[in-house]
Structures are given as structure tokens and as C-alpha cells.
C-alpha positions in Angstrom: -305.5 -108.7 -2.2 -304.0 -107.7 -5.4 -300.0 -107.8 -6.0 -299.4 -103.8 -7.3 -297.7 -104.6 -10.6 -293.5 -103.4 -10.1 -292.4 -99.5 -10.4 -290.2 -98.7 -13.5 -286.8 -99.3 -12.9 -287.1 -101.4 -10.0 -286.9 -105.1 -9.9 -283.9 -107.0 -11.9 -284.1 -106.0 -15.2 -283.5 -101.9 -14.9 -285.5 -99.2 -16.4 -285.1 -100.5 -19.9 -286.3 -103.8 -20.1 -284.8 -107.4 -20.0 -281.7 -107.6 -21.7 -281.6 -110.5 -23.9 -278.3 -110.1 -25.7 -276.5 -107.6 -27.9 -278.5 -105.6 -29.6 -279.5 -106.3 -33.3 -276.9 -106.4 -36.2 -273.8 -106.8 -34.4 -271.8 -110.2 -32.9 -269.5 -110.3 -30.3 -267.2 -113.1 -31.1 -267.0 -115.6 -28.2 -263.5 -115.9 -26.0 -261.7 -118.4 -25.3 -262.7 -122.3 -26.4 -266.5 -122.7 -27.4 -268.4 -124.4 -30.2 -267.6 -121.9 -32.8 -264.4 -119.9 -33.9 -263.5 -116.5 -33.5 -264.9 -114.2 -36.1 -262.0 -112.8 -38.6 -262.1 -109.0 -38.9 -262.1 -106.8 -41.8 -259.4 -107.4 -44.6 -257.1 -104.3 -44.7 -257.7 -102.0 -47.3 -255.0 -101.2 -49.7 -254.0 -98.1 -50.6 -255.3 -96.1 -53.4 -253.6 -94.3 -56.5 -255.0 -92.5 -59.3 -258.5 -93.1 -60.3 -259.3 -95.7 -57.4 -256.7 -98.0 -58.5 -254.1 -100.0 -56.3 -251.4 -97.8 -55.7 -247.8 -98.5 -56.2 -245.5 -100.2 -53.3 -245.1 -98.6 -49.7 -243.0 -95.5 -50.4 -242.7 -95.4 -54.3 -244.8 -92.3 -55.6 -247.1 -93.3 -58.8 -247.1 -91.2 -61.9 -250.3 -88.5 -61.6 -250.8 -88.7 -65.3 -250.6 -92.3 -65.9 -250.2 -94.7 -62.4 -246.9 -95.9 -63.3 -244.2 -96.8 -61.1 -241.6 -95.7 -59.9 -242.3 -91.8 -60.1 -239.9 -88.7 -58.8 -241.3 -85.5 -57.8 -240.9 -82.3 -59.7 -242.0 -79.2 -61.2 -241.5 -78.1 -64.8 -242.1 -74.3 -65.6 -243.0 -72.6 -68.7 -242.7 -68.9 -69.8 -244.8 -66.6 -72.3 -244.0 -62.9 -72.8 -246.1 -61.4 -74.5 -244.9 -57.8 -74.7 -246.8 -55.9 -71.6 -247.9 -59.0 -70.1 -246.6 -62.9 -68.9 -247.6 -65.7 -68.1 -246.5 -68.3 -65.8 -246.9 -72.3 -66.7 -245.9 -74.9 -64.0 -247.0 -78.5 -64.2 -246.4 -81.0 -61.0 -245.4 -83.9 -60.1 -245.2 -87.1 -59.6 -244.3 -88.2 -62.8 -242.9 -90.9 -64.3 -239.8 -91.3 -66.6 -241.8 -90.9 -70.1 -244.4 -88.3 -68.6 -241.9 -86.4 -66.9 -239.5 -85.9 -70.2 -242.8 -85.7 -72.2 -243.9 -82.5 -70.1 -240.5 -80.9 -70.1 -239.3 -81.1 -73.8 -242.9 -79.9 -74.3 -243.0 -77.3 -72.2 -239.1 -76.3 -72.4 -239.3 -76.4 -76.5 -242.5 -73.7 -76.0 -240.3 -71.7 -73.8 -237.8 -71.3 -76.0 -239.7 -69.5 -78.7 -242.9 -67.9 -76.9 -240.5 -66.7 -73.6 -238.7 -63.9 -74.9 -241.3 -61.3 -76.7 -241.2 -59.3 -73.4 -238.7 -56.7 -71.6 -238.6 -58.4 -67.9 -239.0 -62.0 -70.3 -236.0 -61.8 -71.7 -234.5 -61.5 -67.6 -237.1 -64.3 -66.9 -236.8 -66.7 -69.8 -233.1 -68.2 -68.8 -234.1 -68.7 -65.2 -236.5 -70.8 -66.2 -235.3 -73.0 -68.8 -232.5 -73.4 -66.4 -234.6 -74.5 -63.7 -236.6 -77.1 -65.5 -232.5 -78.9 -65.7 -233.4 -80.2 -61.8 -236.3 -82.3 -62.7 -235.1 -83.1 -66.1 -232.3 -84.8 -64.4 -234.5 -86.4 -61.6 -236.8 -88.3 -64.6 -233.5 -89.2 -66.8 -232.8 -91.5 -63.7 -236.1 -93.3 -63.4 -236.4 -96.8 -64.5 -239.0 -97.5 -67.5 -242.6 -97.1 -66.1 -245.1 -100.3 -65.5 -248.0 -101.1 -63.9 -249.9 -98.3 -64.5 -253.7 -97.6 -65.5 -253.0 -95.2 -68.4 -250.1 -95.2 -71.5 -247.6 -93.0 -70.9 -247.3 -90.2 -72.9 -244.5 -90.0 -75.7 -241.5 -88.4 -74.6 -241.2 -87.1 -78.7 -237.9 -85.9 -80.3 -234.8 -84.9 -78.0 -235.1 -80.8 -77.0 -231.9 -80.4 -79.4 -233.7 -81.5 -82.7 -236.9 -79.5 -82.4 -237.4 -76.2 -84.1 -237.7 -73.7 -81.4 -234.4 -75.3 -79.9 -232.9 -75.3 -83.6 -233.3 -71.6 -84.3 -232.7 -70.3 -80.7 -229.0 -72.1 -81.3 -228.8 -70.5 -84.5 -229.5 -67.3 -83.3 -226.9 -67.7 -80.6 -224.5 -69.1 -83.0 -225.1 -65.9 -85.3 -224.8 -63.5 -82.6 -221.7 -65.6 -81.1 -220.0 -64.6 -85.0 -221.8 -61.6 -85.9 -220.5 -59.1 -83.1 -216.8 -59.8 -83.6 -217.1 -60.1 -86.7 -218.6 -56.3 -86.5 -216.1 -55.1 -84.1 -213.3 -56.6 -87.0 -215.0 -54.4 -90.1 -215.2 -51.6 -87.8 -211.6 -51.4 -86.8 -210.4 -52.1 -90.6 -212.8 -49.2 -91.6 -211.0 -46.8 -89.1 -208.0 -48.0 -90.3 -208.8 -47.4 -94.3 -209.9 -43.8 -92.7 -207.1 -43.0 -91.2 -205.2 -40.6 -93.0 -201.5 -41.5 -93.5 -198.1 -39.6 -93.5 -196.9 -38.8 -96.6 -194.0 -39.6 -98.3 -191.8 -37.2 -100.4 -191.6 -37.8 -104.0 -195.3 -39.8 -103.7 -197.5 -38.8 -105.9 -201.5 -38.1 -104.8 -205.1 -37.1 -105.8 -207.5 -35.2 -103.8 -211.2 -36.0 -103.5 -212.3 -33.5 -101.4 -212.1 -30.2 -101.5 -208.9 -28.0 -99.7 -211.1 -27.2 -97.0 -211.7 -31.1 -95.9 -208.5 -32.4 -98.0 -208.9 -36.2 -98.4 -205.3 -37.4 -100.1 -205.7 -40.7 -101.9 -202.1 -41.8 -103.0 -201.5 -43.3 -106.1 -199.3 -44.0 -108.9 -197.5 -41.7 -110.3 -197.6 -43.4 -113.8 -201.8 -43.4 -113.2 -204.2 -40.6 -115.1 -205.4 -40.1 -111.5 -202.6 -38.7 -109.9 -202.8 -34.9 -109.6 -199.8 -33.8 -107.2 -196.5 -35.2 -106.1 -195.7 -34.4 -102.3 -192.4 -32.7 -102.0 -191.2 -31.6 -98.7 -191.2 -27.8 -97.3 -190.3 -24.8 -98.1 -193.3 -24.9 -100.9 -192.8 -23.3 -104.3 -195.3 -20.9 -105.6 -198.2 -22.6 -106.8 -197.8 -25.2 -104.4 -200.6 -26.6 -102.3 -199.9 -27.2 -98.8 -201.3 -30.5 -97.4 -203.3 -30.6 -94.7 -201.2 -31.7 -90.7 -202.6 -35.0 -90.7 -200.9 -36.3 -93.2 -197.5 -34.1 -91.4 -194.6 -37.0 -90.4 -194.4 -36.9 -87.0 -191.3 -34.7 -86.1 -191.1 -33.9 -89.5 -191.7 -31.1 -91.9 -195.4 -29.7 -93.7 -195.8 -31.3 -97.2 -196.4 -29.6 -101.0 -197.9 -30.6 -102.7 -197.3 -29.7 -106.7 -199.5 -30.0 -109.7 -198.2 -32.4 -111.7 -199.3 -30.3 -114.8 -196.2 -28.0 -113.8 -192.6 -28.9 -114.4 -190.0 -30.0 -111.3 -187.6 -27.6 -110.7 
């Protein structure tokens, strides 16, 4: 009689066939002594900066721009007014020493001259130029960059010897002189205006007209002189001078043609 061939998953070798090792591809490295040695694992994989490139050592940022280390974070802001509307500029770190000074004398400089051509701008404008003074001062302590995958950009001329920065400080220096200089020429005006007492026996010419009397004095000796001031009671023909050129305490003024003799 026949031997019925075995039922699926009965017998030694389960429901899915004989097992004859690991499956295909992989290797389980052997323990302990044997013929061969254990299998080394993967290397570890370095960390990457900009553009696939090793990054810099564990805990020292890399410049975004360029790869170079050492790099501090920061951001540098730029302004534009431009009368009804603004516009906001930022540009972040990390950056290194040359970027970082690159971006904010560039940015800073264009600030300086495109920031104020707005009303809220001109509110706006010194906020941020003095908030770019933070970062400034976090690049101006990083060592010179190396090892990076790109040049550095150019750091350029110092903020102080660029245009924009140039006329903005002459303007300041202008305004600095020009407003007491104005409130000077506007005090010695009032006083030139300012009518003064007058004296008896000084002589005087009028150049307005006896309705807004304006007494010039001058010398008695000069072709211009057209009254001599003599103190009251007034002769006939005398002119009486106007009170604010009245002493105080003291009595009106005449004033007498010279044209008529001095009794």
C-alpha cells in the first residue's frame, strides 16, 4: 500500500519549506571563535554642510554663503520707504566673518539712503540701522574664515567711507549747525527790531509814516537826520514820538524838525 505523501505544515520543516539558511542577500556574522572574522559594519557617516560638503567641527556653525568656519548666527535688516509703501529686507545667518560684514555694510549703506523717503520710514529707519549693530558686533569677533567650498565675499570699504554714509553725516552735521545757527539770526533780528528808548538831544529819521513811526537814529552831523528828540512839554510844530520808544518811568519825546531853529 501507498505511503499518502505529508499534509502542508506538518512534518519537520513547517508550512514553508525547509529552511536552509538566511535568506538571500544578507549575512549574519558568526559569534564567538570560528574560521572567519566578524564582519565590520557601516563606516559612520559624517555630517553634511552646504552643498553636500563635510561640515565643519561638532558644534561650530558653517557659513550658508560660503562653508567657512567658524560662523556666528545673525540677522541683518534692510529698510526701503518708498513714500506710501516699505519694504522689509532681512538676510540670515550663519555667516562668517567676511560674509557677515559683507552683507551688513551692504545692506546698512542701502539703508541709509533708500530708508527714509517715507512718513512711518523715517520712525523705522533708525531702529533698524541700530539693530543690525548686534550682529555687526558678533562677525567683528570671528576669526578669518577657512575651509570652505566657496570665496568669501568681499567685505568692501568700511560703512563710514561710502557715500550713502558720507552724505547722511553731512546732513546731520548741517542740521547739527544749521538750527542754532537759525535760532542766533532770529534773536539778533528781533533785536535790530526792537525799537529803542530815546535819548534827549539825539537826533533821528523816520522811515515810516506817523501812523507806524519807525525812528532810525542817526547823526546829527548826517544829511539824513530829520528831527532831534527833545523831552516833553513839545513846542508847536513838534512831532510826538510814538510810546515805544518812551524811557521807562520817564517822559513822551519831541521830536523837532531840524529845519526849525532851537529855542
Amino acid at each position: 500500500m501507498a505511503t499518502p505523501p505529508p499534509q502542508h505544515g506538518a512534518g519537520p520543516y513547517a508550512q514553508h519549506g525547509p529552511q536552509y539558511g538566511p535568506p538571500y542577500g544578507s549575512y549574519v556574522p558568526q559569534q564567538g571563535p570560528g574560521p572567519y572574522p566578524p564582519v565590520p559594519g557601516p563606516p559612520p557617516v559624517a555630517p553634511q554642510g552646504p552643498y553636500g560638503m563635510p561640515a565643519g567641527p561638532a558644534g561650530v556653525p558653517d557659513c550658508r554663503m560660503c562653508g567657512s568656519v567658524p560662523a556666528a548666527p545673525g540677522t541683518v535688516r534692510g529698510h526701503q520707504g518708498m513714500f506710501v509703501l516699505m519694504r522689509f529686507l532681512r538676510t540670515e545667518g550663519p555667516l562668517c566673518r567676511d560674509c557677515g560684514l559683507a552683507t551688513y555694510r551692504r545692506m546698512q549703506s542701502d539703508t541709509l539712503w533708500q530708508g527714509w523717503w517715507g512718513p512711518l520710514s523715517l520712525f523705522i529707519t533708525p531702529v533698524t540701522l541700530l539693530m543690525n549693530l548686534g550682529p555687526r558686533a558678533a562677525y567683528y569677533r570671528l576669526q578669518p574664515p577657512a575651509n570652505g567650498i566657496l570665496r568669501p565675499l568681499d567685505p568692501g570699504k568700511p560703512l563710514w567711507r561710502r557715500p550713502p554714509a558720507l552724505l547722511v553725516l553731512a546732513a546731520v552735521v548741517l542740521v547739527s549747525f544749521a538750527l542754532p545757527t537759525l535760532i542766533v539770526i532770529g534773536l539778533l533780528a528781533g533785536g535790530d527790531g526792537k525799537p529803542q528808548p530815546l535819548a534827549t538831544g539825539q537826533c533821528v529819521r523816520n522811515v515810516g509814516d506817523w501812523k507806524e513811526q519807525k525812528l532810525l537814529a542817526v547823526d546829527c552831523s548826517s544829511p539824513d537826520a530829520q528831527y532831534r528828540v527833545h523831552a516833553a512839554p513839545c513846542a508847536g510844530g513838534d512831532y510826538i514820538a510814538a510810546l515805544k520808544y518812551t524811557p521807562e518811568n520817564g517822559s513822551l519825546r519831541c521830536l523837532r524838525p531840524l529845519d526849525r531853529p532851537t529855542r
